[in-house]
N, CA and C atoms of all chains as a GROMACS GRO file, in nm:
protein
  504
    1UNK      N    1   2.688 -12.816 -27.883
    1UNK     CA    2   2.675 -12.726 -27.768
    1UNK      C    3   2.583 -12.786 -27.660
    2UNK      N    4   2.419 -12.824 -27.649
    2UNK     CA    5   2.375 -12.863 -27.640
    2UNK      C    6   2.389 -13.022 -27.533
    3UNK      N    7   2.461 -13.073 -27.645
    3UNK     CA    8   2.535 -13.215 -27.620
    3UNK      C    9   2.622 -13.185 -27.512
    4UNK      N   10   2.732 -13.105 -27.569
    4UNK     CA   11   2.860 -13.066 -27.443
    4UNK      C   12   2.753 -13.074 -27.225
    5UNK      N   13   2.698 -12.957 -27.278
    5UNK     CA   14   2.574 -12.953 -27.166
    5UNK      C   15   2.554 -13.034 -27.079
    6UNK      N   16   2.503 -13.139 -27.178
    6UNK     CA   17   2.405 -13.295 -27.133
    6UNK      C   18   2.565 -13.407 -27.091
    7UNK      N   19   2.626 -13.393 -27.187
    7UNK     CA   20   2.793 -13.440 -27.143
    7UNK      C   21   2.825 -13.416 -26.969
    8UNK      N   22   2.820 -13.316 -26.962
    8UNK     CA   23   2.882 -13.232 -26.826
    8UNK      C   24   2.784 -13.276 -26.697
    9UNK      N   25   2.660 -13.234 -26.746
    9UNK     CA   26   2.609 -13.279 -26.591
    9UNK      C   27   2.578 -13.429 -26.632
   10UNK      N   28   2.564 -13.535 -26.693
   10UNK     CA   29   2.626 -13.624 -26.669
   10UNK      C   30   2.713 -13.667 -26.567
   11UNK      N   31   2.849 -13.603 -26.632
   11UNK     CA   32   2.978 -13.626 -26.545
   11UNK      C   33   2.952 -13.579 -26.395
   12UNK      N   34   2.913 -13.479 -26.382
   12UNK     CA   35   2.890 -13.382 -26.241
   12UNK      C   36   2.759 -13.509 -26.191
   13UNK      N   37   2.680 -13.576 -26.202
   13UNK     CA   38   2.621 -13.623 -26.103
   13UNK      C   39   2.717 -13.764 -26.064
   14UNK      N   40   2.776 -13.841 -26.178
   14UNK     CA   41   2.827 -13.951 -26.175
   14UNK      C   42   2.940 -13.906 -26.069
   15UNK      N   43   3.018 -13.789 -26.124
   15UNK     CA   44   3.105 -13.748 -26.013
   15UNK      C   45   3.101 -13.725 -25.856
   16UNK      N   46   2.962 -13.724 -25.830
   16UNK     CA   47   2.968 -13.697 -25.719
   16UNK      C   48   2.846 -13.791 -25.651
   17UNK      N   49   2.823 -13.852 -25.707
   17UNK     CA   50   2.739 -13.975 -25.689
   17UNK      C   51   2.773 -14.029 -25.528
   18UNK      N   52   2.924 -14.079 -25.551
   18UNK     CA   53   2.976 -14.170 -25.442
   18UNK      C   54   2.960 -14.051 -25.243
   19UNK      N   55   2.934 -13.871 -25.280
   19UNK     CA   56   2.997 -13.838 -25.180
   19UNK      C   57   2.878 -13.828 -25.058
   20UNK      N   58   2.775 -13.873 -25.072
   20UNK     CA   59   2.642 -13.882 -24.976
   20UNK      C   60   2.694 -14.040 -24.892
   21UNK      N   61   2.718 -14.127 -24.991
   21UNK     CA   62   2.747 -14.280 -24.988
   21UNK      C   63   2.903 -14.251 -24.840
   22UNK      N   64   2.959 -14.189 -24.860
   22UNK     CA   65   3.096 -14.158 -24.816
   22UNK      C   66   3.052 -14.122 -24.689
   23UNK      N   67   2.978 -14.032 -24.712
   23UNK     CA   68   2.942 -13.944 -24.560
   23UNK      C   69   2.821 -14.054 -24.500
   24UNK      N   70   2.751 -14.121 -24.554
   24UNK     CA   71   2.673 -14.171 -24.454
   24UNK      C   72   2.789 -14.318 -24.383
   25UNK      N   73   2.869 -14.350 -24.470
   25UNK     CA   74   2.972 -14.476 -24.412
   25UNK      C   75   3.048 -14.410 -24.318
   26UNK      N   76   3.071 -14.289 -24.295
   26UNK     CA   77   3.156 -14.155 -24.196
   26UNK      C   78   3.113 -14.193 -24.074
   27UNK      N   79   2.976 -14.133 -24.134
   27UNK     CA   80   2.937 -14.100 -23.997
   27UNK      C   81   2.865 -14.219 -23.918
   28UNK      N   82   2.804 -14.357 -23.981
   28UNK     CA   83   2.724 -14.432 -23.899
   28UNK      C   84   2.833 -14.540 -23.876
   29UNK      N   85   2.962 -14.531 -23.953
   29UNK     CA   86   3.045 -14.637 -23.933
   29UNK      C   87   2.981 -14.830 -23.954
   30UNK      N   88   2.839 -14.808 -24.033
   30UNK     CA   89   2.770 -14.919 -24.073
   30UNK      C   90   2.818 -14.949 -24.240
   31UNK      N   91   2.825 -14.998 -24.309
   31UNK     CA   92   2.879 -15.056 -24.380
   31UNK      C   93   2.844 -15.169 -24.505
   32UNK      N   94   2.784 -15.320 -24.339
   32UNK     CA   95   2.767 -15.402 -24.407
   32UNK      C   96   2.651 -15.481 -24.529
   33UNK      N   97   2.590 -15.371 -24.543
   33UNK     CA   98   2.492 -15.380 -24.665
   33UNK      C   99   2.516 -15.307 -24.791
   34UNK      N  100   2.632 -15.254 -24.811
   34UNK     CA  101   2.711 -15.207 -24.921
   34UNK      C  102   2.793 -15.341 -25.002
   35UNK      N  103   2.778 -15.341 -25.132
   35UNK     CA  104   2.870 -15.447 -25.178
   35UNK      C  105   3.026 -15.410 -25.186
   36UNK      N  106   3.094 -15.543 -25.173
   36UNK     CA  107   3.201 -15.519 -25.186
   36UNK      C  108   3.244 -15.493 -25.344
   37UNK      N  109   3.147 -15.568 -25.422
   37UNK     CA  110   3.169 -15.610 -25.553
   37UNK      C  111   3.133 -15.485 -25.633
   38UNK      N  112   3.041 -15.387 -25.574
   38UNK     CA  113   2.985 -15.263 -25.626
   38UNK      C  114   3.102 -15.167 -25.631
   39UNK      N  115   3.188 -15.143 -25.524
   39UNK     CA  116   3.305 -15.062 -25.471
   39UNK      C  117   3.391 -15.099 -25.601
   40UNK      N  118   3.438 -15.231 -25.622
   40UNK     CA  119   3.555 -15.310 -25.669
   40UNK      C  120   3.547 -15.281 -25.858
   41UNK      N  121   3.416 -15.310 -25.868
   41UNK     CA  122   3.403 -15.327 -25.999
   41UNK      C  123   3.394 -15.171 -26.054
   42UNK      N  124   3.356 -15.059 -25.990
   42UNK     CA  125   3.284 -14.918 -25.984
   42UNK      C  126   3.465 -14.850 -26.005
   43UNK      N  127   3.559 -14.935 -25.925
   43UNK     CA  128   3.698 -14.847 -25.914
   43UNK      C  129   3.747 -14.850 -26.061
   44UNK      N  130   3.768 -15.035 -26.064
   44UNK     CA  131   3.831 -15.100 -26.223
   44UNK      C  132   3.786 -14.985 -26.304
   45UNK      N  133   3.618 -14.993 -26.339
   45UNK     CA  134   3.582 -14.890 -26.428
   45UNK      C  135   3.669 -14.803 -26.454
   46UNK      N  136   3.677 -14.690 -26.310
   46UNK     CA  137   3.729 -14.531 -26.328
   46UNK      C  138   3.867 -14.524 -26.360
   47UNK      N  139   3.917 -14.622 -26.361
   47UNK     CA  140   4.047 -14.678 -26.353
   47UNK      C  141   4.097 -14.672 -26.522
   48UNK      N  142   3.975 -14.780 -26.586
   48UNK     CA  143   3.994 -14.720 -26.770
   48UNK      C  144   3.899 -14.640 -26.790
   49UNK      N  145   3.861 -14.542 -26.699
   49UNK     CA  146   3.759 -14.423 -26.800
   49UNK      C  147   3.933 -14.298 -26.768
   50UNK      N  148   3.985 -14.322 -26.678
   50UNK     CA  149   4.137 -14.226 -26.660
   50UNK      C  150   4.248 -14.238 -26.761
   51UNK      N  151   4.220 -14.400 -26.821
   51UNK     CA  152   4.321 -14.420 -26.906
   51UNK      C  153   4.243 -14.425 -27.009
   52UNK      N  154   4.195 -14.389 -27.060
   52UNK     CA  155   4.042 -14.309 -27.181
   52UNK      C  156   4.091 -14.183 -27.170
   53UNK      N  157   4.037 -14.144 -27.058
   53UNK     CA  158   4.076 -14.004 -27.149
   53UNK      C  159   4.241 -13.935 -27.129
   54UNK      N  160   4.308 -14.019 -27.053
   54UNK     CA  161   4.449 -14.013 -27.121
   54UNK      C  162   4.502 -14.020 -27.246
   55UNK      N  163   4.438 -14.114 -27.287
   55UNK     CA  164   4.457 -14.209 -27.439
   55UNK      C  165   4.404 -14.076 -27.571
   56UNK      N  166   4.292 -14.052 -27.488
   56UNK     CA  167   4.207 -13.936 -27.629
   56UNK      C  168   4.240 -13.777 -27.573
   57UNK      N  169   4.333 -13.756 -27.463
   57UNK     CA  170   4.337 -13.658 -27.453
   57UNK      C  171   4.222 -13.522 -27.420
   58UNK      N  172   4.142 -13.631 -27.310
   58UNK     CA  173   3.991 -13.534 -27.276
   58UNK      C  174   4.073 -13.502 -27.104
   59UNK      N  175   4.084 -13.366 -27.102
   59UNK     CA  176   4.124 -13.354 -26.950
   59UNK      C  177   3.952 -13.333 -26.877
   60UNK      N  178   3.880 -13.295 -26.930
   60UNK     CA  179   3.730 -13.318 -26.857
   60UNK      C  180   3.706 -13.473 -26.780
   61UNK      N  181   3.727 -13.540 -26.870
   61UNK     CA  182   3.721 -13.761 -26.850
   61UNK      C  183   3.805 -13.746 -26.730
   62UNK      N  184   3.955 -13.686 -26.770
   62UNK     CA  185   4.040 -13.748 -26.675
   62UNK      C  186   4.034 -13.667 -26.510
   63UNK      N  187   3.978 -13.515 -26.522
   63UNK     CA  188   3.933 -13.506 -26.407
   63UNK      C  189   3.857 -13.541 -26.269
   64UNK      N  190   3.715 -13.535 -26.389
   64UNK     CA  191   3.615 -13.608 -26.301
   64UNK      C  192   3.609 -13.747 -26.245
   65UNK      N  193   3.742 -13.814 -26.329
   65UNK     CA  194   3.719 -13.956 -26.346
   65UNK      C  195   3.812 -13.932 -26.239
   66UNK      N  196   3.894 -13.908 -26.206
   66UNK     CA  197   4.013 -13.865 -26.061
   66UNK      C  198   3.941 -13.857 -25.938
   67UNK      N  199   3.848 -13.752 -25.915
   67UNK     CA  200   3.733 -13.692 -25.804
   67UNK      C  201   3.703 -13.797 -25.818
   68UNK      N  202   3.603 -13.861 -25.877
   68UNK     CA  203   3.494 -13.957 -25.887
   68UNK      C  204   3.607 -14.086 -25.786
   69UNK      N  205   3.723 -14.100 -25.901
   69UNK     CA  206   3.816 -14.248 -25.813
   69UNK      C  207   3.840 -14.213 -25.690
   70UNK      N  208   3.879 -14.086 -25.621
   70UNK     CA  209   3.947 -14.104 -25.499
   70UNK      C  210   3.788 -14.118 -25.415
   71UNK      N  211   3.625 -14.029 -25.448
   71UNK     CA  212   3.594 -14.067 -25.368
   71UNK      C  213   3.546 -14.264 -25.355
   72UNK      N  214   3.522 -14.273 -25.465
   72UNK     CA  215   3.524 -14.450 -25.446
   72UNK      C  216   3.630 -14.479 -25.387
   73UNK      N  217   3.723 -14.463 -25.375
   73UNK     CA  218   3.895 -14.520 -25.286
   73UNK      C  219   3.879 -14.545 -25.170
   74UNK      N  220   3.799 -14.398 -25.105
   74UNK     CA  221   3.793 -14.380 -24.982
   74UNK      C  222   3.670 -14.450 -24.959
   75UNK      N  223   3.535 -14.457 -25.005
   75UNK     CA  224   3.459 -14.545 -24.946
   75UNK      C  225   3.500 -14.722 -24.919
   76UNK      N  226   3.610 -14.760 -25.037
   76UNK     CA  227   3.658 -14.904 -25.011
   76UNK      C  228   3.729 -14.891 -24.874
   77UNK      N  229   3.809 -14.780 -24.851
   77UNK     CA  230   3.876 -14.755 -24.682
   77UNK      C  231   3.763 -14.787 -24.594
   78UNK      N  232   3.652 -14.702 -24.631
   78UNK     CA  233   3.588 -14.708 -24.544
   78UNK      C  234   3.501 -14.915 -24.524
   79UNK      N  235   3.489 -14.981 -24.610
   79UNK     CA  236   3.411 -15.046 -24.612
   79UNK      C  237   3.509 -15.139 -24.518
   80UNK      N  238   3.628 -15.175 -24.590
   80UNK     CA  239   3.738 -15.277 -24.520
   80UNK      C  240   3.720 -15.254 -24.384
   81UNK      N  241   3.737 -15.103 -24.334
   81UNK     CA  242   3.786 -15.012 -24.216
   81UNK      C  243   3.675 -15.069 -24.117
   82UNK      N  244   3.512 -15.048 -24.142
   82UNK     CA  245   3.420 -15.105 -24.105
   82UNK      C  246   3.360 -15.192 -24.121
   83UNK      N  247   3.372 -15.323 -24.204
   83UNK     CA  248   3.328 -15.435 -24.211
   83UNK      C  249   3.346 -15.531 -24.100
   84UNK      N  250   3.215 -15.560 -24.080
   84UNK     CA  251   3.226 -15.686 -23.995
   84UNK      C  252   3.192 -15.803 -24.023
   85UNK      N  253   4.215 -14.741 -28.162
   85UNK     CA  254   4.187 -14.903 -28.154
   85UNK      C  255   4.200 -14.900 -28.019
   86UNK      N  256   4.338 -14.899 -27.948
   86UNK     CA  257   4.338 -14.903 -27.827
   86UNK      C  258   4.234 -14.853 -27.724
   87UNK      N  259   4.231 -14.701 -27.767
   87UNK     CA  260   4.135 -14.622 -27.680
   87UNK      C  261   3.984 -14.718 -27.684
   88UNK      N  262   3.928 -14.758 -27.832
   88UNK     CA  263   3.796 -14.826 -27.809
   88UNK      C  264   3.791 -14.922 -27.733
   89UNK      N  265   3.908 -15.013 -27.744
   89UNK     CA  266   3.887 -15.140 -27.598
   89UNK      C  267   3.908 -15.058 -27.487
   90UNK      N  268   3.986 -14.975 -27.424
   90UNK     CA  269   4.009 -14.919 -27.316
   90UNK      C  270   3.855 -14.895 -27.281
   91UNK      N  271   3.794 -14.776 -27.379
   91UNK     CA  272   3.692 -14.749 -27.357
   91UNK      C  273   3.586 -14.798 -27.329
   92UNK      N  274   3.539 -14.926 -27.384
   92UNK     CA  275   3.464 -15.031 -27.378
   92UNK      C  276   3.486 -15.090 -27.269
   93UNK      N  277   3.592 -15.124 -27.202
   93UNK     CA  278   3.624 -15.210 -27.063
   93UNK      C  279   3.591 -15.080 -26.983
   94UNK      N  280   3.598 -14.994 -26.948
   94UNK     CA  281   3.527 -14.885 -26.890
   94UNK      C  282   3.383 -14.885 -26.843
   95UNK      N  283   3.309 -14.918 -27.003
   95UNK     CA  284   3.186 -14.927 -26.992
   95UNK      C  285   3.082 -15.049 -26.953
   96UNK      N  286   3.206 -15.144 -26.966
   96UNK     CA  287   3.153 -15.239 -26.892
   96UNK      C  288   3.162 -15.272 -26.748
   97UNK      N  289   3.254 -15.255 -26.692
   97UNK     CA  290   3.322 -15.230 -26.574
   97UNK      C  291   3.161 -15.134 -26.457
   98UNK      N  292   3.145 -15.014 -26.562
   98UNK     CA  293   3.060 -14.980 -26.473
   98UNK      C  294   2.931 -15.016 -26.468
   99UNK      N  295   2.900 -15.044 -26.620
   99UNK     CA  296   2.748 -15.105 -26.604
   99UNK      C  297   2.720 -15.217 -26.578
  100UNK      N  298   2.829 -15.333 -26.526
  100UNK     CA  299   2.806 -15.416 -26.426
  100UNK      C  300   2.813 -15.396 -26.314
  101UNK      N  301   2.858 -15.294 -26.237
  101UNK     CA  302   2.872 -15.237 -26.145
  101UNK      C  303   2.802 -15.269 -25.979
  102UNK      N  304   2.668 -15.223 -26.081
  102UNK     CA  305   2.566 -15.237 -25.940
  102UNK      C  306   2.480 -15.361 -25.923
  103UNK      N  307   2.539 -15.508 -26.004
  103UNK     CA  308   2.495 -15.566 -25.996
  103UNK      C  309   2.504 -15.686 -25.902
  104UNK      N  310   2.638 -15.668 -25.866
  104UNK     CA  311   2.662 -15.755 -25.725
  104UNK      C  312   2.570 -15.698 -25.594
  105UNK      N  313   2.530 -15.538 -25.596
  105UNK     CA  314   2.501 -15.458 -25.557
  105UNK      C  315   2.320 -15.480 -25.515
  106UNK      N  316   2.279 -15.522 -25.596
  106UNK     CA  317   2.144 -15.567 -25.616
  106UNK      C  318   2.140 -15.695 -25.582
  107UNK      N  319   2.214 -15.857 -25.655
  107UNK     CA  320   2.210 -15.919 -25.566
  107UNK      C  321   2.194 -15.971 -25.401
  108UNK      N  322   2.299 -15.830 -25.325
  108UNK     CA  323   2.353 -15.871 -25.212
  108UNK      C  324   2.209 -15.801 -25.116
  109UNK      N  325   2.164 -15.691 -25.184
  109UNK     CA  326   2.058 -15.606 -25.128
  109UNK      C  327   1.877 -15.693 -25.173
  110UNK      N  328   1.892 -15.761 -25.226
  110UNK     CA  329   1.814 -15.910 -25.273
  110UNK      C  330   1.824 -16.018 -25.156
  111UNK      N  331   1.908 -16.075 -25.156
  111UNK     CA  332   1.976 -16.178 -25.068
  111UNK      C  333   1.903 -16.135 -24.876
  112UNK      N  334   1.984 -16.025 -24.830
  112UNK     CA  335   1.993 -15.997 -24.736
  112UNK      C  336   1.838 -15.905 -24.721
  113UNK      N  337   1.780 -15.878 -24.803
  113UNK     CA  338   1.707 -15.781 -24.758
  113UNK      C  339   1.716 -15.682 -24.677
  114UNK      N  340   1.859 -15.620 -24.625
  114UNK     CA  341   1.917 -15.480 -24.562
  114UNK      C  342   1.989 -15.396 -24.658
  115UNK      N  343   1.910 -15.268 -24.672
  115UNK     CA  344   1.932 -15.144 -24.714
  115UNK      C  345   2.040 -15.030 -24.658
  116UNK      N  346   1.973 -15.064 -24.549
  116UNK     CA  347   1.974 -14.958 -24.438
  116UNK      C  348   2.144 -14.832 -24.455
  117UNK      N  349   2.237 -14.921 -24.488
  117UNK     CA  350   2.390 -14.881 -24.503
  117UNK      C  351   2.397 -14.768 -24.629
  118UNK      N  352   2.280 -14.866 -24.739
  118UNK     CA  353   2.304 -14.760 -24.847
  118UNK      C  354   2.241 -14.606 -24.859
  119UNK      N  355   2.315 -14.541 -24.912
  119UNK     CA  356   2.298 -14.403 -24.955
  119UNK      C  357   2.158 -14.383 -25.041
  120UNK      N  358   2.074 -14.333 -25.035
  120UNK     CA  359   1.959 -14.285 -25.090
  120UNK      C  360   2.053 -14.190 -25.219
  121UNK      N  361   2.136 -14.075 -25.178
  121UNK     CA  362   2.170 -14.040 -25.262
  121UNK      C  363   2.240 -14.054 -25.368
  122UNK      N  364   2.335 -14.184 -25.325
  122UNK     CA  365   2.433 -14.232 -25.419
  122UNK      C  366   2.335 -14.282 -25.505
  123UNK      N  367   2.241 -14.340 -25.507
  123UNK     CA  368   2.109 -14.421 -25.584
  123UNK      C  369   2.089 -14.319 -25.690
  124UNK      N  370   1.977 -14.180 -25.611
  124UNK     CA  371   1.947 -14.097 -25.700
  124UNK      C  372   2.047 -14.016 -25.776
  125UNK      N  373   2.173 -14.011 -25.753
  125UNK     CA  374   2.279 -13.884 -25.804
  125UNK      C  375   2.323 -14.000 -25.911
  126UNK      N  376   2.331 -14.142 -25.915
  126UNK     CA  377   2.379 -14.271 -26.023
  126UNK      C  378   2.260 -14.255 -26.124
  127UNK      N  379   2.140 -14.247 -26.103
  127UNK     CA  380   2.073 -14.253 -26.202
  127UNK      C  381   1.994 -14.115 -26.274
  128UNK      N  382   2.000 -14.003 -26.206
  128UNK     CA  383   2.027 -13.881 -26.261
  128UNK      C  384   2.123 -13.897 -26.388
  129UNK      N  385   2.218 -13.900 -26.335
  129UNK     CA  386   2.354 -13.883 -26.406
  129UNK      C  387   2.370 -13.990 -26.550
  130UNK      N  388   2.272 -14.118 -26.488
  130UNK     CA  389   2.235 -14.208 -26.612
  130UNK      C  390   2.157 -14.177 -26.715
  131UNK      N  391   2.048 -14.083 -26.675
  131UNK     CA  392   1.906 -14.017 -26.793
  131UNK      C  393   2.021 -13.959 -26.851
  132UNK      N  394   2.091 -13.810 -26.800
  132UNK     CA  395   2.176 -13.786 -26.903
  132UNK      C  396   2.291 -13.840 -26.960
  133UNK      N  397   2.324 -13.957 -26.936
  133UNK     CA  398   2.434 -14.048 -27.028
  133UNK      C  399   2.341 -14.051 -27.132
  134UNK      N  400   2.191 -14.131 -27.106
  134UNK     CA  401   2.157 -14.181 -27.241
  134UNK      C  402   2.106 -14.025 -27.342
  135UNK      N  403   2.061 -13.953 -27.286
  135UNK     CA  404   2.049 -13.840 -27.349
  135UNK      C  405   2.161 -13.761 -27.460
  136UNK      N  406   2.277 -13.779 -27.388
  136UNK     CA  407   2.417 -13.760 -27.469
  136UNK      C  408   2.400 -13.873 -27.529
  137UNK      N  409   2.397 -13.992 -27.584
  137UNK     CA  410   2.407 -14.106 -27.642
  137UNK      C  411   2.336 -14.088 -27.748
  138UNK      N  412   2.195 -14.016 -27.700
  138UNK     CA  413   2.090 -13.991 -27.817
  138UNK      C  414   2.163 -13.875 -27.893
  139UNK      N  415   2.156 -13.800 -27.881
  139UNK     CA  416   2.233 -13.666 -27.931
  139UNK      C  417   2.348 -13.689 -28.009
  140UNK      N  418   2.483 -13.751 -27.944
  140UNK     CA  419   2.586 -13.774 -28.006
  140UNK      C  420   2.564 -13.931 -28.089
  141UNK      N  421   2.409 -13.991 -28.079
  141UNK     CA  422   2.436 -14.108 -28.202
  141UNK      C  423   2.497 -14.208 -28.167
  142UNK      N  424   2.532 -14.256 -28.068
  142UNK     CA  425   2.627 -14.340 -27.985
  142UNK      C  426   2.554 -14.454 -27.949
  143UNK      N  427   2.540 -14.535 -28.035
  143UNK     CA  428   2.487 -14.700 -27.990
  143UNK      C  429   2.545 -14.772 -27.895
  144UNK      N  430   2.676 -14.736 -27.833
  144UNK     CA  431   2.751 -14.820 -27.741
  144UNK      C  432   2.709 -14.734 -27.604
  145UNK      N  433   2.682 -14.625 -27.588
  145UNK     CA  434   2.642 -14.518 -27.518
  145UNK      C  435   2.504 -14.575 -27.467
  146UNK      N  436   2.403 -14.558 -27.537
  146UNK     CA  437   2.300 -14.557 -27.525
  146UNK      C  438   2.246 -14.726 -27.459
  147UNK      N  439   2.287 -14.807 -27.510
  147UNK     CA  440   2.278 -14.944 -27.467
  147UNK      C  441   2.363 -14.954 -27.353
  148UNK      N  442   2.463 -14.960 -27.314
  148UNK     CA  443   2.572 -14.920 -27.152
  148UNK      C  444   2.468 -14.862 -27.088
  149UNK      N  445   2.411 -14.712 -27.101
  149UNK     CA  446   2.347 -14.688 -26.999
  149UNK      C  447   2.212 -14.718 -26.935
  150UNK      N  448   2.135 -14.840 -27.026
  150UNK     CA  449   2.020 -14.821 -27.022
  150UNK      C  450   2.033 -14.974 -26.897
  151UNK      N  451   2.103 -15.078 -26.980
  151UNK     CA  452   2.145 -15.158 -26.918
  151UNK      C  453   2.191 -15.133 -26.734
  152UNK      N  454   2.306 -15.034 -26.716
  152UNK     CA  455   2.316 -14.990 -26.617
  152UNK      C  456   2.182 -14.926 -26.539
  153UNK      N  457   2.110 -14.871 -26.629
  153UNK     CA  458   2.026 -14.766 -26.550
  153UNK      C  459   1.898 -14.853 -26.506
  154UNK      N  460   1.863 -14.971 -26.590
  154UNK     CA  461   1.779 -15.058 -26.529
  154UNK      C  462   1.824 -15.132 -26.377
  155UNK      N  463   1.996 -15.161 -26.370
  155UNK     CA  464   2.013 -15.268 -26.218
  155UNK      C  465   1.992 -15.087 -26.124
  156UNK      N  466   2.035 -14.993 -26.146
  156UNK     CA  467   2.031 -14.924 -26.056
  156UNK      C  468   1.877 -14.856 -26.012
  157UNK      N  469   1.780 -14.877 -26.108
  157UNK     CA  470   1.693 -14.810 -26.115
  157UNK      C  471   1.608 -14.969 -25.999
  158UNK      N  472   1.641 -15.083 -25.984
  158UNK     CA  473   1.597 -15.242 -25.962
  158UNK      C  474   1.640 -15.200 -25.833
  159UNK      N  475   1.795 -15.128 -25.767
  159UNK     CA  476   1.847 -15.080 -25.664
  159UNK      C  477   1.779 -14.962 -25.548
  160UNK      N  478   1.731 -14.907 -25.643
  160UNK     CA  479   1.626 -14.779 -25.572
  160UNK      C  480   1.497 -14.823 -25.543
  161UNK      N  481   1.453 -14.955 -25.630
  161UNK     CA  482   1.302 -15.024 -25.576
  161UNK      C  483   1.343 -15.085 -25.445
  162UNK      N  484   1.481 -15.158 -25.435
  162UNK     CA  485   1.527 -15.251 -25.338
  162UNK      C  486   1.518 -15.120 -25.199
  163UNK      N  487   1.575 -15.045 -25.212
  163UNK     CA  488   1.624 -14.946 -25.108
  163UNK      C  489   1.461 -14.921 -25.076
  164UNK      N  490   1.376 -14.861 -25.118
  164UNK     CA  491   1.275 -14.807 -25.076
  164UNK      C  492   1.147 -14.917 -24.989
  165UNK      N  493   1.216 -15.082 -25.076
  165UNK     CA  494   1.135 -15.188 -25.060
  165UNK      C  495   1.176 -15.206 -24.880
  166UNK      N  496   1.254 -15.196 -24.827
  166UNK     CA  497   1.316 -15.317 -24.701
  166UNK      C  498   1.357 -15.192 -24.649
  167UNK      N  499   1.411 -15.044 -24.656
  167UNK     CA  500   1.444 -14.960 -24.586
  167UNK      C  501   1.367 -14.967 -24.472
  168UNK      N  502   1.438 -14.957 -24.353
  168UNK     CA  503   1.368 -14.935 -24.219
  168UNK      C  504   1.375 -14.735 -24.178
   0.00000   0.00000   0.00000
């Protein structure tokens, strides 16, 4: 029970980790001190934590891990979009 | 079987993550782009990974996040170090 708890907000900060990161690339349209390699390697991840919990049948994994990918997706838009 | 490599490339995927991330914010000494919050909401979310790790007994858990939670925790010295 306990565990479940500590499980969840886990997920809930990791999940939403990327959406401060998102909005400050929005709005200052600055960019180039973000890695590319941070974005790239951060997607791969969510990419097998989706096919994890496909595999084990956790729709919790495969949610957050969805939210979590599209907002990393969109910050790589954003980085390409604004890189100079 | 499958799911544990899946799973495992997951966990590696992310806890290398922020390490190009730290390099590049090393290198350049500019912050300025990154998110304060993406920092703190990544390593929030890391105390309770390892916390679930402790709880659920999880040696692959607990070592992933600590590993991770040290480059990101190296990331939040960087940000606070050179932030203008």
């Amino acid at each position: 029970m306990i565990e479940e708890i500590i499980g969840y907000l886990a997920g809930i900060f990791i999940m939403i980790s990327f959406i401060p990161q998102v909005i400050k690339s929005y709005k200052t349209k600055n960019v180039s001190d973000i890695s590319l390699g941070l974005i790239v390697a951060t997607l791969i991840g969510t990419v097998f934590w989706i096919i994890y919990g496909v595999l084990i049948e956790s729709m919790p994994i495969i949610i957050v891990n969805i939210i979590f990918g599209i907002t990393v997706l969109y910050q790589l838009y954003l980085k390409i979009k604004y890189d100079k």
